[in-house]
N, C-alpha and C positions, 0 to 999 in steps of 0.2 A: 504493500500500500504506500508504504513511504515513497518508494521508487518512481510508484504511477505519478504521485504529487509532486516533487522532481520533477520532473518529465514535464508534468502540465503548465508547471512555474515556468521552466526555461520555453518551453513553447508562448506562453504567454508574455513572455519578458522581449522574445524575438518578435512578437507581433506588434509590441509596444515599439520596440526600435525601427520598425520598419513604416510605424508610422510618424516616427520624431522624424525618420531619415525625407519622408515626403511634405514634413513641415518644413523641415529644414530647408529642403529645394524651392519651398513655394516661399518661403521668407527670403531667401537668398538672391531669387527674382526681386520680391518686394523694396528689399534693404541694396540690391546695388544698379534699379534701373535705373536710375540718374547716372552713374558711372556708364552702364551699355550706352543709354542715349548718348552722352558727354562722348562715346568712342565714336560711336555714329555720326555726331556731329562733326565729331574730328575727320572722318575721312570724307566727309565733308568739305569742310574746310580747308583738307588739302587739295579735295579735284578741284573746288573753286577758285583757291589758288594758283593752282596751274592753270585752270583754263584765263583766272585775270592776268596771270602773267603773260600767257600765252599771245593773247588777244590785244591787253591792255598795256601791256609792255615792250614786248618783242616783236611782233608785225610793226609797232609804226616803228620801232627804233630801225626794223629791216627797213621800211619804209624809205625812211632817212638814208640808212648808208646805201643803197641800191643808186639813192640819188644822188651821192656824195661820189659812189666812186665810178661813176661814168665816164668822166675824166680823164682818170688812170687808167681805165681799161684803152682809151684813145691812145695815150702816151704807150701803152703796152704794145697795140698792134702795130704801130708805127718804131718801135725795137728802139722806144727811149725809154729804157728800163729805169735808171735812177729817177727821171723824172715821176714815171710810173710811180712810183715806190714812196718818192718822198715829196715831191713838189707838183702834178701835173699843170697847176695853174691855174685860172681864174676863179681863185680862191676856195676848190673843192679840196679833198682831202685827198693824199696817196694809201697805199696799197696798206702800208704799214700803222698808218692813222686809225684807219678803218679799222685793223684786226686789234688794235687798242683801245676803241672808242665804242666799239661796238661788238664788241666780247660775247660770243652767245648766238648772235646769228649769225643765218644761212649766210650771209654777204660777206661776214667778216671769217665766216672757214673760205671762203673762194677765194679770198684773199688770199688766203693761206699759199693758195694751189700760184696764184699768179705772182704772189712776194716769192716763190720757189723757182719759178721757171726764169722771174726777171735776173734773180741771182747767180740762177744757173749760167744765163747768156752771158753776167756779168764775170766769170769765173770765180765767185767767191760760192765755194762748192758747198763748203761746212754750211753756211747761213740756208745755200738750198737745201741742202737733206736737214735743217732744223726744221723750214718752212712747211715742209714739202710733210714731210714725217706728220706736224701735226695740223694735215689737214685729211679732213674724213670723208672719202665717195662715198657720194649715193648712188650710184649705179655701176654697174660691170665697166662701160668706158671710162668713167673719170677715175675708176679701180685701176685699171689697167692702164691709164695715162700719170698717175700718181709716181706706179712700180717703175715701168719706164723711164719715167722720167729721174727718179733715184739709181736707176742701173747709169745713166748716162752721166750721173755726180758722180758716184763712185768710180766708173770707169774714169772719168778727167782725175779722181783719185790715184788711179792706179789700183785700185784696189779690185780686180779686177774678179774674186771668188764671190763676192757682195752683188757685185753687177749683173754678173752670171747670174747669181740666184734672181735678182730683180725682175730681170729680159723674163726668164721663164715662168716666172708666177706673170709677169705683166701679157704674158701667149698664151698662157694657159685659164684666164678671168672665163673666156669666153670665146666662141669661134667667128669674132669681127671680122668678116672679109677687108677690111681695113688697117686695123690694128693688132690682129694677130699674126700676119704675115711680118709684119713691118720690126716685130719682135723675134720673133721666131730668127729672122734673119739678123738680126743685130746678136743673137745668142749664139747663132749659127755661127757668124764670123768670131766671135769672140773664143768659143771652143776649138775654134779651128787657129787663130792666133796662138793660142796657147796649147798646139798642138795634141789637142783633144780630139782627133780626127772624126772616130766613134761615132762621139756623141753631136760632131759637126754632121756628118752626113746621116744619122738618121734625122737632124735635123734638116735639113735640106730637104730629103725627103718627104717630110711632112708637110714642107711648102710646096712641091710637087704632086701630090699625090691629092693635099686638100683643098689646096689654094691656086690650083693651073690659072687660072685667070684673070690673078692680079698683078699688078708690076713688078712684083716677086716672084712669081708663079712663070712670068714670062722671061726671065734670065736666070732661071734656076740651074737649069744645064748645066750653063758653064760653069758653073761653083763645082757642083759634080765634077764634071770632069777634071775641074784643077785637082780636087780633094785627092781622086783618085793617082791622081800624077805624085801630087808631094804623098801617098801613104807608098809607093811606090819607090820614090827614094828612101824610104826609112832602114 
């Protein structure tokens, strides 16, 4: 008898807890929805955030540099790169202005890309693979105009195992009948410079066999046949 009464206590005692345990849930709602809403509000107030910043901050400031740096992009195609860069003139901002004054937008990473390329012409190679390095594509060509264009720093480097890598991530983005031969073949001669035959003439090939129809594709030949002349003296 003891044992049955036992028994019925602990059973009674776990029915009791099992009903503190469903007050408990339903008070723990009561006692911290002011904390859930205060969360809710909080992400809240971050998407709001972003979209004011978004909206209210950053479109007009692009606004602005888009119309600042028109100028420079003038100065740029016309291959007055310092001007570009730091002075274009009548009173707009250069290249460098832009990616200082306007930190955060689309116009001031495009800077990036044209503060890189002006540097490049310029031969101050370091300041391009700074420029150049941190500027971000959006798309597979300005990817593979980026890499490029860092294989072609580092090459006036001499640094010529960097360059290599560059060319071939820069051929490999995407199959641009444009820009991927144009790499390919800049990787192609560089292997073959550095008397990497190999991997010159499967590259070569690859201009051949993918690319017959571009201005690559159409003096591919004779690359071949030189290749095959110099692995022939080896």
């Amino acid at each position: 008898m003891a044992a049955q009464r036992r028994k019925k206590e602990i059973q009674d005692e776990t029915l009791i807890d099992l009903s503190k345990a469903k007050v408990s849930a339903e008070h723990f709602l009561e006692r911290n929805s002011k904390m859930l809403i205060g969360v809710l509000a909080g992400i809240v107030v971050i998407v709001g955030g972003y979209l004011f910043y978004k909206y209210m901050i950053i479109e007009p400031r692009q606004k602005e540099a888009v119309e600042q740096m028109f100028q420079a992009q003038i100065q740029f195609e016309k291959d007055s790169f310092d001007l570009a860069l730091n002075n274009p003139g009548g009173g707009y901002a250069g290249f460098l202005e832009i990616i200082d004054q306007y930190s955060g937008t689309p116009a001031a990473n495009t800077a990036n890309y044209y503060a890189g390329i002006s540097y490049l012409n310029m031969g101050n190679f370091e300041e391009a693979i700074n420029y150049l390095d941190a500027f971000s594509p959006q798309d597979d060509v300005t990817k593979a105009m980026k890499q490029g264009a860092l294989g072609d720093a580092y090459a006036e480097q001499n640094d010529l195992d960097k360059a290599l890598a560059q060319y071939n991530k820069a051929a490999n983005v995407s199959d641009n009948s444009l820009i991927t031969p144009y790499y390919l073949m800049k990787a192609g001669q560089l292997n073959e410079q550095q008397g990497k035959f190999a991997e010159a003439k499967s590259t070569y090939e690859r201009i051949r066999d993918e690319f017959p129809n571009t201005e690559e594709g159409a003096d591919i030949e004779k690359y071949l046949i030189r290749l095959e002349a110099l692995e022939a003296r080896k």
